[in-house]
MIFIBA-363890 format. One record per residue (C-alpha): residue number from 1; y, x, z. Coordinates in nm, 2 decimals. Example, Ala and Ser with C-alpha at 12.3 -4.5 7.8 and 13.67 -1.06 7.14 Angstrom:
// residues 2
@num:1; y:-0.45; x:1.23; z:0.78 $
@num:2; y:-0.11; x:1.37; z:0.71 $
END
This chain:
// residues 261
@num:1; y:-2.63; x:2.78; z:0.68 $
@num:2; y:-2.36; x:2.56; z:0.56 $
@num:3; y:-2.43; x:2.50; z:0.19 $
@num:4; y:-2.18; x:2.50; z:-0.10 $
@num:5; y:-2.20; x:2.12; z:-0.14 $
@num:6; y:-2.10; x:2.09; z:0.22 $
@num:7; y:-1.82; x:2.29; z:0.17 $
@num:8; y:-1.67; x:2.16; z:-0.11 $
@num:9; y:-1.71; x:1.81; z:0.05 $
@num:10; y:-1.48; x:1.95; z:0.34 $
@num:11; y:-1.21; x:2.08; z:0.16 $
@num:12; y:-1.15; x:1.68; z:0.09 $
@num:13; y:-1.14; x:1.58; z:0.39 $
@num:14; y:-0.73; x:1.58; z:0.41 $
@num:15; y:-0.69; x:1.37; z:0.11 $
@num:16; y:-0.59; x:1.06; z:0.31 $
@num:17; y:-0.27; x:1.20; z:0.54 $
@num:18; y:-0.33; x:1.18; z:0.92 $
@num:19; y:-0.31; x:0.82; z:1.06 $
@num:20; y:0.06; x:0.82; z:1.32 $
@num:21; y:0.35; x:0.62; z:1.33 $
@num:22; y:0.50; x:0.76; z:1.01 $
@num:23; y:0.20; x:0.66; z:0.82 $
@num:24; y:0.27; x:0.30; z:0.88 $
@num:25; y:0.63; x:0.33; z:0.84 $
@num:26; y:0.60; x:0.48; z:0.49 $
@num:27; y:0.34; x:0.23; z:0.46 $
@num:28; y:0.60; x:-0.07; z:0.51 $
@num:29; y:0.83; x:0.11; z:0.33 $
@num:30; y:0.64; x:0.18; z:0.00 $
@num:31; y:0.57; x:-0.20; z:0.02 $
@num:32; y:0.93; x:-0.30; z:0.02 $
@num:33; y:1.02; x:-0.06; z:-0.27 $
@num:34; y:0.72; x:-0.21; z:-0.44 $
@num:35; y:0.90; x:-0.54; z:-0.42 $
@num:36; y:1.29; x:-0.48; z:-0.50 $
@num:37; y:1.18; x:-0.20; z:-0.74 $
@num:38; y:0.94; x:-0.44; z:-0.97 $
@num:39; y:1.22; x:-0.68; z:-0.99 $
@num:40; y:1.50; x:-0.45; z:-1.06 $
@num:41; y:1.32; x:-0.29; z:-1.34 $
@num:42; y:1.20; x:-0.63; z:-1.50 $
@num:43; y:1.51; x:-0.86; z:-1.41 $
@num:44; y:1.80; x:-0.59; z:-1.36 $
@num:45; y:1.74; x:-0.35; z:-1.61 $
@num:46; y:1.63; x:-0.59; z:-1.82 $
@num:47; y:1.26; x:-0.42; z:-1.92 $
@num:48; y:1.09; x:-0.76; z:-1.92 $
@num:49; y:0.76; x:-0.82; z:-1.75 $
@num:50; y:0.55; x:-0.68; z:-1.96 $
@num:51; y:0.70; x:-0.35; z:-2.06 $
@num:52; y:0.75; x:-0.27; z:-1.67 $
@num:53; y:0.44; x:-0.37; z:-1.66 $
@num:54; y:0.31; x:-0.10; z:-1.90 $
@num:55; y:0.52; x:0.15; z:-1.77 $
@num:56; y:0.44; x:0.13; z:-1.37 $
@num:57; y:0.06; x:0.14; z:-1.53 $
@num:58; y:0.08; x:0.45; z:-1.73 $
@num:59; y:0.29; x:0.61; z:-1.43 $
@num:60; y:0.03; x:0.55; z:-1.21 $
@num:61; y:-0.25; x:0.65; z:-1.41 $
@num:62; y:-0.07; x:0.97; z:-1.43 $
@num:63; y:0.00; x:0.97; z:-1.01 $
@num:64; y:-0.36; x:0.88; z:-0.95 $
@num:65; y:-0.49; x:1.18; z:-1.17 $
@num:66; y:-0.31; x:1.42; z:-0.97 $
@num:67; y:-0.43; x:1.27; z:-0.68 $
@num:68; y:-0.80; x:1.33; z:-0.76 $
@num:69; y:-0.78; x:1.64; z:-0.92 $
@num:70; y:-0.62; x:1.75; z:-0.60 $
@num:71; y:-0.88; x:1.91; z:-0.32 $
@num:72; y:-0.63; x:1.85; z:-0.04 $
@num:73; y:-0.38; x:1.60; z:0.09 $
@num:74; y:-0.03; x:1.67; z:-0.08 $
@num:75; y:0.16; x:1.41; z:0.05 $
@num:76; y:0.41; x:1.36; z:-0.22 $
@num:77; y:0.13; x:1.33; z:-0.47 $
@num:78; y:-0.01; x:1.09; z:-0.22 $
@num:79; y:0.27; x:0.88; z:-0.13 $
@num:80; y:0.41; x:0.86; z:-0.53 $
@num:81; y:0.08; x:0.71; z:-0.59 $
@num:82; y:0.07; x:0.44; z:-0.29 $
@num:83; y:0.41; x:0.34; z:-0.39 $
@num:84; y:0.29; x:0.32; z:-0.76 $
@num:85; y:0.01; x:0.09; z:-0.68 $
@num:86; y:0.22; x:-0.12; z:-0.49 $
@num:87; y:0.46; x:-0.18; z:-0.75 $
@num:88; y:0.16; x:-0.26; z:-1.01 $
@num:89; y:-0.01; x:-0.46; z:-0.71 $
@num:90; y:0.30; x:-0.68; z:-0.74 $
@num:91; y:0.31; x:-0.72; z:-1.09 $
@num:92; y:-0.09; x:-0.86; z:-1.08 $
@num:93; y:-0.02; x:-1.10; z:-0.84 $
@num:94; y:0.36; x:-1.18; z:-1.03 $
@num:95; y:0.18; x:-1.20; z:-1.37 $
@num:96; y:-0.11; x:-1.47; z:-1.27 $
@num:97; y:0.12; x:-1.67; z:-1.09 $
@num:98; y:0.45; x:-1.67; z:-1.31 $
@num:99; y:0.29; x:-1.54; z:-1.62 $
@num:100; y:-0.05; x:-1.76; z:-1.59 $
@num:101; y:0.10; x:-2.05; z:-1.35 $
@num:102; y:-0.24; x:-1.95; z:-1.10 $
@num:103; y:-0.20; x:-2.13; z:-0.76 $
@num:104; y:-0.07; x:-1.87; z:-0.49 $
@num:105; y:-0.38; x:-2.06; z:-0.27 $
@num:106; y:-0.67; x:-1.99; z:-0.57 $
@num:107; y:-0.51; x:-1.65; z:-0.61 $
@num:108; y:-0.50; x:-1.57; z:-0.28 $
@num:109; y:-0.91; x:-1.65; z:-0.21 $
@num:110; y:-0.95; x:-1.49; z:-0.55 $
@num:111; y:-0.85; x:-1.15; z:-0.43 $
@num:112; y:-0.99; x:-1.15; z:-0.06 $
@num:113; y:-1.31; x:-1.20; z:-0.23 $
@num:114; y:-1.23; x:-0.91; z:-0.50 $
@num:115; y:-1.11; x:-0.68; z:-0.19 $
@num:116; y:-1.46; x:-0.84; z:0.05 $
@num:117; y:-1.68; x:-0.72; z:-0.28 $
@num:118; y:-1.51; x:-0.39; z:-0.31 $
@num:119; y:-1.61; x:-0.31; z:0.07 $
@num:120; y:-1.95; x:-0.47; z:0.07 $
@num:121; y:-2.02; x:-0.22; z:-0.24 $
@num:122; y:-1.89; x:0.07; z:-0.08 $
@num:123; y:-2.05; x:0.02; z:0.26 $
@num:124; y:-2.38; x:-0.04; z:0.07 $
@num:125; y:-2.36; x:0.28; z:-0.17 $
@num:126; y:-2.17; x:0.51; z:0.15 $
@num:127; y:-2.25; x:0.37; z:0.48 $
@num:128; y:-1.93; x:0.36; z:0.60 $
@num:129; y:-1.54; x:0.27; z:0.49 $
@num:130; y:-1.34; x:0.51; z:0.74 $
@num:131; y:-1.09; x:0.68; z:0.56 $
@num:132; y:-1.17; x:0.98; z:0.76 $
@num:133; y:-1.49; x:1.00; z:0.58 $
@num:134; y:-1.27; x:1.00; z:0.21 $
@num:135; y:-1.44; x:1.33; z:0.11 $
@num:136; y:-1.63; x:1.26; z:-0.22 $
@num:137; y:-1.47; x:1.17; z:-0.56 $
@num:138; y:-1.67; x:0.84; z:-0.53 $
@num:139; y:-1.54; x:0.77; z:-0.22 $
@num:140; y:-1.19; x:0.81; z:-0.32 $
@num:141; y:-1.24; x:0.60; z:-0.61 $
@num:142; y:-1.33; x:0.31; z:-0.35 $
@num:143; y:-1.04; x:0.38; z:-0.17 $
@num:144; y:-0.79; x:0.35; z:-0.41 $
@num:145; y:-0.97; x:0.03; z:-0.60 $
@num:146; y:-0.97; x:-0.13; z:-0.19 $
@num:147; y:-0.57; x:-0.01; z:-0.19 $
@num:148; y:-0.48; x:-0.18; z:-0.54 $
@num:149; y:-0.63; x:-0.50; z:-0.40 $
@num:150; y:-0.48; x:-0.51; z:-0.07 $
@num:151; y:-0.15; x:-0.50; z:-0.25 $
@num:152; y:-0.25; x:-0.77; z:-0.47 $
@num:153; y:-0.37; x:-1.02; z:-0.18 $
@num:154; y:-0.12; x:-0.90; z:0.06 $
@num:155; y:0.13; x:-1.00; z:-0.22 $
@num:156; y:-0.04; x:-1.32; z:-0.26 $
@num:157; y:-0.11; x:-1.43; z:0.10 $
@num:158; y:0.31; x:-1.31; z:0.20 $
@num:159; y:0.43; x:-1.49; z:-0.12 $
@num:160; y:0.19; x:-1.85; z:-0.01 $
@num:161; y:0.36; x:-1.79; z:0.34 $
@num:162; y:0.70; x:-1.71; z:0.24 $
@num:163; y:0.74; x:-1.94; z:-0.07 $
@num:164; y:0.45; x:-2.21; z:-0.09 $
@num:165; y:0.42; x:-2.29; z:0.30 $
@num:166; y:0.84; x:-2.25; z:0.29 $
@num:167; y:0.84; x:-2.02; z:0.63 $
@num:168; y:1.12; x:-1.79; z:0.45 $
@num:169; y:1.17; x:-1.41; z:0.52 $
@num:170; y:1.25; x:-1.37; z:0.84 $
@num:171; y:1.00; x:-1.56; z:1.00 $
@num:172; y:0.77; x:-1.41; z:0.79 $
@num:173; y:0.87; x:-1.08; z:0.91 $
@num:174; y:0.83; x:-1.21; z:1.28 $
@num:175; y:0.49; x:-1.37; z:1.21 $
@num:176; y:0.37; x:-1.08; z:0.98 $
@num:177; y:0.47; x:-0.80; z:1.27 $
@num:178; y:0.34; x:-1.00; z:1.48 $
@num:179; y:0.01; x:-1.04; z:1.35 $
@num:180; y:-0.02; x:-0.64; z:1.28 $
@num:181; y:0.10; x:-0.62; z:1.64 $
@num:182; y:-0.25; x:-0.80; z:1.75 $
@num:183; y:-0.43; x:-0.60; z:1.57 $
@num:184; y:-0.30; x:-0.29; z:1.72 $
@num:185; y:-0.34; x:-0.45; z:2.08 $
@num:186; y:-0.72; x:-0.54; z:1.97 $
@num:187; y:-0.78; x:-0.19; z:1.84 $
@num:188; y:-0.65; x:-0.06; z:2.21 $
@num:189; y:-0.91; x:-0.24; z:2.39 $
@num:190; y:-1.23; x:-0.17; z:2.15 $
@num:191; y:-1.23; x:-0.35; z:1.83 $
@num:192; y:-1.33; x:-0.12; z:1.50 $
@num:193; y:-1.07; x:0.16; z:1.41 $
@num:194; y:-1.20; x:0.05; z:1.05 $
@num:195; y:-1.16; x:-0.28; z:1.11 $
@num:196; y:-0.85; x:-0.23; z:1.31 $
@num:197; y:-0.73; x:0.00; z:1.01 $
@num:198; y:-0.80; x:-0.23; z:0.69 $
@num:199; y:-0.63; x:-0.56; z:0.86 $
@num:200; y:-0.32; x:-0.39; z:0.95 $
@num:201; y:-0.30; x:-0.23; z:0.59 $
@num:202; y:-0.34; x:-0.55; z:0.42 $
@num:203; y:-0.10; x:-0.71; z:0.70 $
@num:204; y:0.21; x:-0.44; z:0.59 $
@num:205; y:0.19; x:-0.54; z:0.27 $
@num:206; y:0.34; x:-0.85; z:0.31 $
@num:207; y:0.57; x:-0.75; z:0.61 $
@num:208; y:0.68; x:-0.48; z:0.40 $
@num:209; y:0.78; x:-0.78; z:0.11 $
@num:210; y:0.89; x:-1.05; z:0.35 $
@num:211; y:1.16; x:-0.71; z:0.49 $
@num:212; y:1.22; x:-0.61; z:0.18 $
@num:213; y:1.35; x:-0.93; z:0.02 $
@num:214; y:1.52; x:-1.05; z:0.38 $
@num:215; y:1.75; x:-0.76; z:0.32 $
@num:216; y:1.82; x:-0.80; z:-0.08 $
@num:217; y:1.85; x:-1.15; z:-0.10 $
@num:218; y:2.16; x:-1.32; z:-0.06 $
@num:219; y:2.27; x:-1.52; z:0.21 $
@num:220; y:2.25; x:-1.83; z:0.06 $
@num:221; y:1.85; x:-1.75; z:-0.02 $
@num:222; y:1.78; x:-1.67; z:0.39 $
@num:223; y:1.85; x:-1.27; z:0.31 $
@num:224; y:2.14; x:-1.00; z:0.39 $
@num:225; y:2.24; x:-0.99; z:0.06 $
@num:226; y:2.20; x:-0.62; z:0.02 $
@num:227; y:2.07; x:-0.66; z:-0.29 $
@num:228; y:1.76; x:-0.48; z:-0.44 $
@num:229; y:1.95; x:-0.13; z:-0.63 $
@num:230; y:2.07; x:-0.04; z:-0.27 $
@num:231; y:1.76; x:-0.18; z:-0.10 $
@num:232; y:1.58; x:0.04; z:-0.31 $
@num:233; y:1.77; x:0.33; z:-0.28 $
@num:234; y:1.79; x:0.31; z:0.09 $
@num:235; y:1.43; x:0.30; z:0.16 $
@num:236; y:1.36; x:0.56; z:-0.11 $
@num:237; y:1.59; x:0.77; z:0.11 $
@num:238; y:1.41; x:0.72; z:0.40 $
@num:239; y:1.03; x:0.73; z:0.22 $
@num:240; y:1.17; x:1.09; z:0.08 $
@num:241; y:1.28; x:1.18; z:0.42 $
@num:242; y:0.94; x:1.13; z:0.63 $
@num:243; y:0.75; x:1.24; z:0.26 $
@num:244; y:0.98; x:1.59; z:0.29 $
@num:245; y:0.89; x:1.64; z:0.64 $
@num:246; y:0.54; x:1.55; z:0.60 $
@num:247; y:0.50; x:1.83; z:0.28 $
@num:248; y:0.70; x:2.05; z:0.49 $
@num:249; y:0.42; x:2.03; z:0.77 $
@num:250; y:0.09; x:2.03; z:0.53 $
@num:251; y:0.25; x:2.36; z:0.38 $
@num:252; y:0.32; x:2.54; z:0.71 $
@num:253; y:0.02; x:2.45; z:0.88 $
@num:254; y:-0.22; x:2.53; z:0.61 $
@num:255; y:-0.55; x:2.33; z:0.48 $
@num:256; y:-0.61; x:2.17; z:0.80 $
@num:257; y:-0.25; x:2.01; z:0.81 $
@num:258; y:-0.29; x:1.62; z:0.72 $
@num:259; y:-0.64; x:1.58; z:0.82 $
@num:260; y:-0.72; x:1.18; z:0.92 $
@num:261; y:-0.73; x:1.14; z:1.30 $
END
C-alpha cells in the first residue's frame, strides 16, 4: 500500500516544468531580462544600486514563497521567480565587483566553488541532483540555492569573457551557444542528463547576458542599440507569451501537466 508520505511526496513532483525547447528559451530569456531590467531600474529609473537591490530581494522572497507553498508546478509562479533570481543574481555579482572592486577572476572561482559545495551537500544528504527527483521541500530548497548561484557565476564567468578577456557580445553569444551546443551533442551520445542539465543552465546564463546587452547597447559599444526599456519589454512579451501557453497547458491537462521529462 502506497503510504501518505509517498503520496504527498508525489504531488511535487511537477514543481520544476517539463524540460523542451521552451524551457531553455524562457531560460535565455529570463537571463536577458535579468540583465537590461537590473540596469534600467538602478541606472534609468534612477533607484540606485542599493534600493533595487532591496526591492528585487523582497520581491523575490515573496515569489519564492509562493513557489514552495505551492504542491504543483504553476508556471507563472515558477517562471516570476527564475526571472527574480536572475535579476538579484546580477546584482551579487554587480555589487562585489562595482560595489566591492572584487576581481571578475576571484569572483568567478569564488562562486563555482559556492555552486560545487551546494551540489556536493545535496548529493550527500539526497543521493541524487535531477531535477526530476525535486519532490521534497528540502530538495527544492537546494534547487533554488544551486539556481541563485548559477546566476551569480554565470554572471561572473560571461562578464570575465565579455568585459575582462575583451571578446565583446557577439562573440560571446557565438562562443556561449556554442559551448551549450556541445553539451547538448554530448548529452545525445551518453553523458549525464544531470550533468548535461546543470552545464547548460549555468552556460544560458551568460548567453542570455552576452544577447541581451548585444541588442541594448549602442552601436558604438558592439550592440544594436535597442536599448534596455524596449529590450526588456520585448522579451517580457515573448517570456509572457510561452509562460501563457505553458499555464494554459498545466490547467487543461490537470496535475500531471508539467511533470520533468
Amino acid at each position: 500500500m502506497t503510504s501518505t508520505k509517498t503520496l504527498a511526496a508525489a504531488t511535487m513532483l511537477n514543481k520544476v516544468p517539463a524540460i523542451s525547447i521552451a524551457f531553455w528559451i524562457i531560460k535565455i530569456l529570463s537571463t536577458t531580462v535579468g540583465e537590461t531590467g537590473a540596469d534600467y531600474l538602478a541606472v534609468h529609473v534612477g533607484l540606485g544600486t542599493a534600493l533595487t537591490g532591496g526591492l528585487m530581494v523582497a520581491l523575490l522572497i515573496t515569489a519564492l514563497t509562493m513557489q514552495l507553498r505551492s504542491h504543483r508546478c504553476i508556471p507563472w509562479i515558477y517562471w516570476l521567480t527564475v526571472v527574480l533570481v536572475s535579476v538579484v543574481g546580477t546584482q551579487i555579482t554587480d555589487a562585489l565587483t562595482d560595489g566591492l572592486g572584487v576581481n571578475l577572476y576571484a569572483s568567478t572561482v569564488a562562486f563555482a566553488l559556492g555552486l560545487a559545495t551546494i551540489f556536493a551537500v545535496w548529493y550527500a544528504i539526497e543521493g541524487t541532483l535531477a531535477i526530476q527527483t525535486i519532490v521534497t521541500r528540502r530538495r527544492e530548497l537546494f534547487y533554488w540555492a544551486a539556481i541563485l548561484l548559477t546566476f551569480a557565476l554565470g554572471t561572473a564567468a560571461g562578464d570575465l569573457a565579455t568585459e575582462a578577456l575583451g571578446l565583446g557580445f557577439g562573440i560571446g553569444v557565438i562562443i556561449f551557444a556554442g559551448l551549450i551546443a556541445i553539451i547538448g551533442a554530448a548529452y545525445y551520445v551518453g553523458v549525464s542528463a544531470v550533468l548535461a542539465f546543470w552545464l547548460a543552465y549555468i552556460l544560458t546564463r551568460p548567453l542570455g547576458a552576452s544577447l541581451g546587452d548585444l541588442v541594448s547597447q549602442g552601436r558604438t559599444y558592439g550592440g544594436l542599440g535597442l536599448g534596455t526599456v524596449y529590450t526588456s519589454l520585448l522579451f517580457l512579451l515573448a517570456i509572457g507569451t510561452l509562460v501563457a501557453v505553458q499555464q494554459v497547458r498545466a490547467t487543461g491537462h490537470g496535475p500531471d501537466a508539467g511533470k520533468s521529462a
